[in-house]
C-alpha positions as CSV (number, residue, x, y, z in Angstrom):
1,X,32.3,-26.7,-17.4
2,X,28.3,-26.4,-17.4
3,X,26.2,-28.0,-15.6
4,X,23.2,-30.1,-18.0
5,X,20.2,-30.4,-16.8
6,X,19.5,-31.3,-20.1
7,X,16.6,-30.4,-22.2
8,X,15.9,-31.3,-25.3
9,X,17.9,-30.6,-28.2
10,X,20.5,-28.5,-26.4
11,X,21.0,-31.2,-24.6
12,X,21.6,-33.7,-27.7
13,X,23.7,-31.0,-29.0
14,X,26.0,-31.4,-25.9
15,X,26.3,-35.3,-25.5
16,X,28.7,-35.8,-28.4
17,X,31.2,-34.7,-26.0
18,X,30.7,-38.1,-24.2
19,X,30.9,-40.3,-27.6
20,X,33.6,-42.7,-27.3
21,X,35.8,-40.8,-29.3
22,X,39.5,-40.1,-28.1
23,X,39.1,-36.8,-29.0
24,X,36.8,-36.0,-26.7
25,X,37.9,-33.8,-24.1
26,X,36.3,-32.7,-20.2
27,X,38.4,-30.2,-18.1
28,X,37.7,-29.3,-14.6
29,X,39.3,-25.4,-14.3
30,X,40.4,-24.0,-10.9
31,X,37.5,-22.1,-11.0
32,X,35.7,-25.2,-10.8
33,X,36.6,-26.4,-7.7
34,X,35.5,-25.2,-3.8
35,X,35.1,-21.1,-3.7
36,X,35.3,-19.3,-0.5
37,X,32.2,-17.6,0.7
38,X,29.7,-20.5,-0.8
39,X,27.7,-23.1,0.7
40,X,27.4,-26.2,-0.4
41,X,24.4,-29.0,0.5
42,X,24.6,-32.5,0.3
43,X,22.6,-36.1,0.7
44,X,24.1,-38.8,3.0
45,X,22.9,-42.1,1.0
46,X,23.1,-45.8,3.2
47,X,25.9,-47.4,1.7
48,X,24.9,-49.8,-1.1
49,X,27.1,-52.9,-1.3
50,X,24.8,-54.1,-4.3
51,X,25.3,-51.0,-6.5
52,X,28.1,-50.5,-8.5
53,X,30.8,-47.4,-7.1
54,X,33.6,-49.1,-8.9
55,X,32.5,-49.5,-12.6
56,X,34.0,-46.2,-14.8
57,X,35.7,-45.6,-18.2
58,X,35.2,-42.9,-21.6
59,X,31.8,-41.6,-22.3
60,X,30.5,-43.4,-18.9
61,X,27.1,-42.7,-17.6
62,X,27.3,-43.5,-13.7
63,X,23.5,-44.1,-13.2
64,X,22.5,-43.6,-9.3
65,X,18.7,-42.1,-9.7
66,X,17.7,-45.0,-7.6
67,X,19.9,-44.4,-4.6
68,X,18.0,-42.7,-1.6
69,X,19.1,-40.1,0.7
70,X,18.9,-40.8,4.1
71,X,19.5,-37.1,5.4
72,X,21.0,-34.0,4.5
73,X,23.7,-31.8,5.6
74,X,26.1,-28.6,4.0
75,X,29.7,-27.3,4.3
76,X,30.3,-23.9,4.2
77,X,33.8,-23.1,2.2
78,X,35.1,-19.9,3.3
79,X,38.0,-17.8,2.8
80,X,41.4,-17.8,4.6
81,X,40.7,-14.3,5.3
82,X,37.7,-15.3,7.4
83,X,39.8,-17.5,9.5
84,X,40.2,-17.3,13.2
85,X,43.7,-15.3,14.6
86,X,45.2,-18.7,15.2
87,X,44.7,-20.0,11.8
88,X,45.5,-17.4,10.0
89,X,48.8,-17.1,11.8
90,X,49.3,-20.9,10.4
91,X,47.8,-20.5,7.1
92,X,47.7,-17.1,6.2
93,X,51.2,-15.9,6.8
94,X,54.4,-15.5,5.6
95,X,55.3,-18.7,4.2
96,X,53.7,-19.6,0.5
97,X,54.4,-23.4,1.1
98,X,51.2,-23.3,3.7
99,X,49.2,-20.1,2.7
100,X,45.8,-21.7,2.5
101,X,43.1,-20.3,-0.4
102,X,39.6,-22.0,1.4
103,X,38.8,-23.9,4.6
104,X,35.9,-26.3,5.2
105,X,34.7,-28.5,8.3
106,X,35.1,-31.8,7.0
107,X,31.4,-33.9,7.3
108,X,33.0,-36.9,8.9
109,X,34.6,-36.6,12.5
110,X,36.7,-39.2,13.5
111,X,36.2,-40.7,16.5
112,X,39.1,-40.1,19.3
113,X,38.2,-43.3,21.4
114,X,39.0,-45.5,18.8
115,X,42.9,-44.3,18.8
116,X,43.0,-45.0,22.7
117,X,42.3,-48.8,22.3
118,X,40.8,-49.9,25.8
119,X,42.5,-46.8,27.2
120,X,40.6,-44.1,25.3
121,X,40.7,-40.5,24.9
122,X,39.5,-38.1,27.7
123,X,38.8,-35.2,24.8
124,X,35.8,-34.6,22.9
125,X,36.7,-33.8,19.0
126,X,34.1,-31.5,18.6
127,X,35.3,-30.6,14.7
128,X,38.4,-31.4,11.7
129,X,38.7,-28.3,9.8
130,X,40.4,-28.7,6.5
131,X,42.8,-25.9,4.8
132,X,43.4,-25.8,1.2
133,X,45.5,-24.2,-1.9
134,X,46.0,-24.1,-5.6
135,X,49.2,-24.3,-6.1
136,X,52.0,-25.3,-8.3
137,X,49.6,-27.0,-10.5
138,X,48.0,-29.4,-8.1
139,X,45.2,-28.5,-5.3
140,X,46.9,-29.3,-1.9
141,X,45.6,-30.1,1.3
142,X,48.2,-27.5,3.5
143,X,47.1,-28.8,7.1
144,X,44.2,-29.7,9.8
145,X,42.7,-27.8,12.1
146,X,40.9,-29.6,15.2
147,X,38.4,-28.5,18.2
148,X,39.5,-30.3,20.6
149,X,37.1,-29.8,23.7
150,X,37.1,-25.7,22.8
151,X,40.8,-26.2,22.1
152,X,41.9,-25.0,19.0
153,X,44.6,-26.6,17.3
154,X,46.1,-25.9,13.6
155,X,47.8,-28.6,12.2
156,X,50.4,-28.0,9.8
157,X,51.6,-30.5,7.2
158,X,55.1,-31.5,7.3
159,X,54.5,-32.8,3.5
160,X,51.7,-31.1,1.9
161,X,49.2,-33.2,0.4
162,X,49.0,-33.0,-3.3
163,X,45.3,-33.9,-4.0
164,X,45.0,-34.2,-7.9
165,X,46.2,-31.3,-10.7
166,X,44.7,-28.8,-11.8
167,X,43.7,-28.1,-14.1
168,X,42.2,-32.0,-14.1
169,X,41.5,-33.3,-17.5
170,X,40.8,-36.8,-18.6
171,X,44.1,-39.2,-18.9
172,X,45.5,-37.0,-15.3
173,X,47.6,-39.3,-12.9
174,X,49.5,-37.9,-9.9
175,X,51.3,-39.7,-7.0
176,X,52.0,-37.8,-4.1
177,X,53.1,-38.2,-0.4
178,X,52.1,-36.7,3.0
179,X,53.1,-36.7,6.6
180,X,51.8,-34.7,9.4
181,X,51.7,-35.3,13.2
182,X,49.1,-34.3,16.1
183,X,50.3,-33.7,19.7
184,X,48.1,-33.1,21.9
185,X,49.7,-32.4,25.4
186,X,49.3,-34.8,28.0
187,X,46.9,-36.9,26.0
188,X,48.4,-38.3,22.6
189,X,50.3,-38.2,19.7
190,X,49.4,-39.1,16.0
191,X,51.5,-39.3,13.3
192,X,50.5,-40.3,9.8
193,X,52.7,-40.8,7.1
194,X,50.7,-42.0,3.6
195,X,50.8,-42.2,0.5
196,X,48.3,-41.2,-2.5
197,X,47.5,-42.2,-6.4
198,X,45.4,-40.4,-8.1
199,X,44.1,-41.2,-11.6
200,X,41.4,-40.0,-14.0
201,X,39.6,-43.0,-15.2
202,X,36.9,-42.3,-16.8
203,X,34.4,-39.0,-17.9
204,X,30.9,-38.9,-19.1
205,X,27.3,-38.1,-17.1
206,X,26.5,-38.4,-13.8
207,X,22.7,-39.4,-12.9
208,X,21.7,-38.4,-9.9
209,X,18.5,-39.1,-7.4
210,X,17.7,-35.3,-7.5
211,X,16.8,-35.7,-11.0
212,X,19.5,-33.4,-12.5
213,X,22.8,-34.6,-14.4
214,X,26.4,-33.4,-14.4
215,X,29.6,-33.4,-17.1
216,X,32.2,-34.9,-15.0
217,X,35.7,-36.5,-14.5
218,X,35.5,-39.3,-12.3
219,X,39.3,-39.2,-9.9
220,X,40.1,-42.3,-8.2
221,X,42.1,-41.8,-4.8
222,X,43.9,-44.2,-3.3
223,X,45.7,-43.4,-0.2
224,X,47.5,-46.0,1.9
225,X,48.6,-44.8,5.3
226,X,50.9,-46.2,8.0
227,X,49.6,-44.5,10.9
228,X,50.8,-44.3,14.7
229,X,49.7,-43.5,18.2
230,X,51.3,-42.9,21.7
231,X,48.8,-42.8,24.4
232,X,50.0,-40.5,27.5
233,X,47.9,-41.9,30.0
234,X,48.3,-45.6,29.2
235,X,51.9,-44.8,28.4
236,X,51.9,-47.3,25.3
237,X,51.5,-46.6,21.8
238,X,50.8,-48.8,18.7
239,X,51.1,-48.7,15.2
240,X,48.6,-49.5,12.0
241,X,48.0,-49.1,8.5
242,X,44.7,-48.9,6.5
243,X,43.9,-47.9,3.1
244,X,41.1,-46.3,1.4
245,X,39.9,-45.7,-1.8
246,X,37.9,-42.6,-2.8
247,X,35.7,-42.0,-5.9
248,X,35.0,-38.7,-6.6
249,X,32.9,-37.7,-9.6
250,X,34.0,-33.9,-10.5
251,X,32.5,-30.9,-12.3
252,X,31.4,-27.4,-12.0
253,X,30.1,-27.9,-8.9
254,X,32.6,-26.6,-6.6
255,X,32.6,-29.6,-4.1
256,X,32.5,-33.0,-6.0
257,X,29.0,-33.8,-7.3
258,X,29.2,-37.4,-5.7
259,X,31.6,-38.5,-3.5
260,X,32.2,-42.6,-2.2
261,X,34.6,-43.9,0.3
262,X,35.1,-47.1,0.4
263,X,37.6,-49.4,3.1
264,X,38.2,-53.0,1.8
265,X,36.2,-52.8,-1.0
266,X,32.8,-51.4,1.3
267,X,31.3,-48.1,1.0
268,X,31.3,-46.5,4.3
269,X,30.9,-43.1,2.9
270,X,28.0,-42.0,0.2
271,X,27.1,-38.2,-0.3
272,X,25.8,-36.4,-3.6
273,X,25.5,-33.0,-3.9
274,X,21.7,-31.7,-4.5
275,X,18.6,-31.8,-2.9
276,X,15.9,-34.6,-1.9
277,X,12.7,-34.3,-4.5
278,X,9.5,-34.9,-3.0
279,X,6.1,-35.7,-4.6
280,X,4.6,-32.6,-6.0
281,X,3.2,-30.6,-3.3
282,X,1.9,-26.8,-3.4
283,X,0.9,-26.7,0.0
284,X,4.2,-24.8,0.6
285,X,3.7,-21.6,2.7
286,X,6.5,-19.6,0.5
287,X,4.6,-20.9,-2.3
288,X,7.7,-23.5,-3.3
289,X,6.1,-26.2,-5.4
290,X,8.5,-29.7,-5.3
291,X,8.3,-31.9,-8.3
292,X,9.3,-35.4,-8.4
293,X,9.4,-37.4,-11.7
294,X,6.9,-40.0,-11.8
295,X,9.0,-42.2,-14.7
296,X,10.4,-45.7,-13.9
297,X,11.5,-48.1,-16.7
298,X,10.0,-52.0,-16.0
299,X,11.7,-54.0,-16.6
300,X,15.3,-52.6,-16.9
301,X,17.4,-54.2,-18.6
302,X,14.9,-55.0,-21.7
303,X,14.8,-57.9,-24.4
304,X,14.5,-56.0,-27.5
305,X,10.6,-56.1,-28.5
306,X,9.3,-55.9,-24.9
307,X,7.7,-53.1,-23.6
308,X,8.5,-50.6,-20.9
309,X,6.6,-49.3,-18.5
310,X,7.9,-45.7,-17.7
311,X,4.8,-44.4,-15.6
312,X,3.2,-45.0,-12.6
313,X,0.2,-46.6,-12.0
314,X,-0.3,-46.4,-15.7
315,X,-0.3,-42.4,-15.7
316,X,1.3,-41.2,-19.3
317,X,4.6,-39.8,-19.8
318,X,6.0,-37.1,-21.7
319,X,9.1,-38.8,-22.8
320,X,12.1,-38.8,-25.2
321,X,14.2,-41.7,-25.7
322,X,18.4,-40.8,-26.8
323,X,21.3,-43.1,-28.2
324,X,24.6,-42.1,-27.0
325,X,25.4,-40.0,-30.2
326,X,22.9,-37.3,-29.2
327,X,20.1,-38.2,-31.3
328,X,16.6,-38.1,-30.3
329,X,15.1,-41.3,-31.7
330,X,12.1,-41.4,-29.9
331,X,9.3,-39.3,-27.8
332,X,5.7,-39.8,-27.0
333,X,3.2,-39.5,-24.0
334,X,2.3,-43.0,-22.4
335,X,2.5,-45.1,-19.9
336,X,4.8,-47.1,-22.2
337,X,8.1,-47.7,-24.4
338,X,8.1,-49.9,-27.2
339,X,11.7,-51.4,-28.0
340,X,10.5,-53.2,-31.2
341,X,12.9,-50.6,-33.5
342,X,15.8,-50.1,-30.9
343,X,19.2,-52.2,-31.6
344,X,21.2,-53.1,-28.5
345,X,22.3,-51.0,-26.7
346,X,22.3,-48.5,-24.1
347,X,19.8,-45.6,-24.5
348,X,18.8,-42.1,-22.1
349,X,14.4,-42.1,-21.1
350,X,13.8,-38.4,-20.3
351,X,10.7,-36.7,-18.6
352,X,10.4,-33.7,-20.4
353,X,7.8,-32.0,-17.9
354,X,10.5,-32.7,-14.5
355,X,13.9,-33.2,-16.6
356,X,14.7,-36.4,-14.8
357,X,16.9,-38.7,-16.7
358,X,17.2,-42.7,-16.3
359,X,19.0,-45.0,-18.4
360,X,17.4,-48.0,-20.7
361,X,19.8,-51.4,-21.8
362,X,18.2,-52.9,-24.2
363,X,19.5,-56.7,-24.8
């Protein structure tokens, strides 16, 4: 897989991989996927419950230049090797079934309390570290590790997770179990026993608010759980289930470029991998000049015959216009688009000076 940040005619040459034709075919290789040793930074988005998550199918292009970040954060993904003595005796031992490849400190840290009910938990869950493998086909989720007010404790799976196949291409399905249980002495114990479908349903370009875009398979997750606490000090336990639904949008990137978690049908997770673009300022002591693009298409969608304004404050653009068979159809330096010769459809506006991308529906 590489990575488009597409320019011109290269970049024309590449889109008829996301024509509607069956033929057309996106792989996600192993090598594709996290690497030990490499950091990876990402942009926390407020959840959206206007914009569209769900929406996917062949030659899609998942358009989310509009969505803004709210603050940014990284995962580092290092090696088993660089694993602490007690998690490498887990995950880096003897037995293949839970010899880990890569471990990574999850970005979201459940909150303890909420397990306790009106009891709560006297222990501060200071981190979830997650272990993973390429193995048999499919990359796995091997076990947990948690910091558990300076405790360390590694969590083995008693049924691996089987996360999606590898390597992923476009019509990939997998259904998998998993089971593991957390004791925590004296305090609690958690067991979760769930369940997980996982389907490719759709491939094309991701647009994304850093201004770059991204070849990618899009894997649906769904993952029903039927979970279960005891409670030491309150000496009661209950039992729940929940179910989520994850979108992840997958290419070279190592980490998915875009990831969405979504509980009853509302986002409670948004992330994309990339960086926040700023308005152009050289003012940068390490000499680092940010450009943002200053293109936006109003209105969008179009009637056919209206124009378009692309620029700001009526400052030209240096724009192309594609259709989705990779042609360039149109280009010019205005403040403007004319749709007079467009049919209906769905069309690609590019900046040529800052590469950003947004998509034009012409009705």
């Amino acid at each position: 897989m590489n990575t488009r940040q597409i320019q011109g005619r290269a970049w024309a040459a590449s889109l008829g991989v996301f024509s509607l034709s069956a033929s057309a075919q996106i792989t996600v290789e192993d090598t594709d996927l996290p690497q030990g040793d490499t950091e990876y930074t990402f942009q926390n988005v407020a959840p959206d419950f206007l914009a569209d998550f769900e929406s996917s199918g062949p030659g899609w292009i998942w358009d989310f230049t509009e969505l803004a970040a709210v603050d940014s954060t990284f995962t580092l993904v290092e090696d088993i090797s660089e694993a602490s003595f007690t998690a490498q005796f887990v995950f880096n031992g003897f037995d293949p079934e839970y010899q880990a490849d890569h471990f990574y400190t999850f970005l979201n840290t459940p909150d303890l309390g909420d397990l306790g009910g009106d009891v709560g938990i006297p222990m501060q869950l200071d981190e979830v570290v997650g272990y993973h493998q390429i193995a048999g086909g499919t990359y796995n989720q091997v076990g947990l590790g948690m910091s558990l007010s300076g405790l360390e404790l590694p969590i083995p799976f008693e049924d691996v997770d089987e996360v999606h196949p590898v390597p992923l291409t476009v019509d990939a399905t997998l259904e998998s179990t998993a089971a593991y249980e957390v004791v925590v002495p004296a305090t609690l114990t958690y067991v979760v026993d769930q369940t997980r479908f996982s389907e490719v349903d759709g491939y094309g370009i991701l647009l994304l608010p850093d201004g770059t875009s991204h070849e990618v398979l899009r894997l649906k997750s769904t993952v029903s759980s039927e979970d279960s606490v005891y409670v030491d000090l309150a000496e009661q336990g209950f039992a729940f289930e929940r179910e989520t639904v994850t979108y992840l949008w997958l290419g070279d990137g190592g980490m998915p470029w875009m990831e969405v978690t979504t509980t009853l049908g509302i986002p409670s997770v948004v992330r994309y991998q990339g960086t926040v673009l700023s308005e152009e300022d050289t003012s940068s002591t390490e000499g680092v000049t940010a450009l943002r693009s200053g293109m936006r298409l109003m209105p969008n969608p179009v009637t056919r015959g209206d124009l378009v304004i692309v620029g700001q404050i009526g400052e030209p653009v240096n724009w192309t216009l594609w259709n989705m068979q990779g042609a360039c159809i149109l280009r010019g330096r205005s403040a403007d688009l004319n749709t007079e010769s467009l049919d209906a459809g769905v069309y690609l506006v590019r900046d040529e000076r800052h590469g950003a991308l947004r998509r034009l529906v012409v009705q």
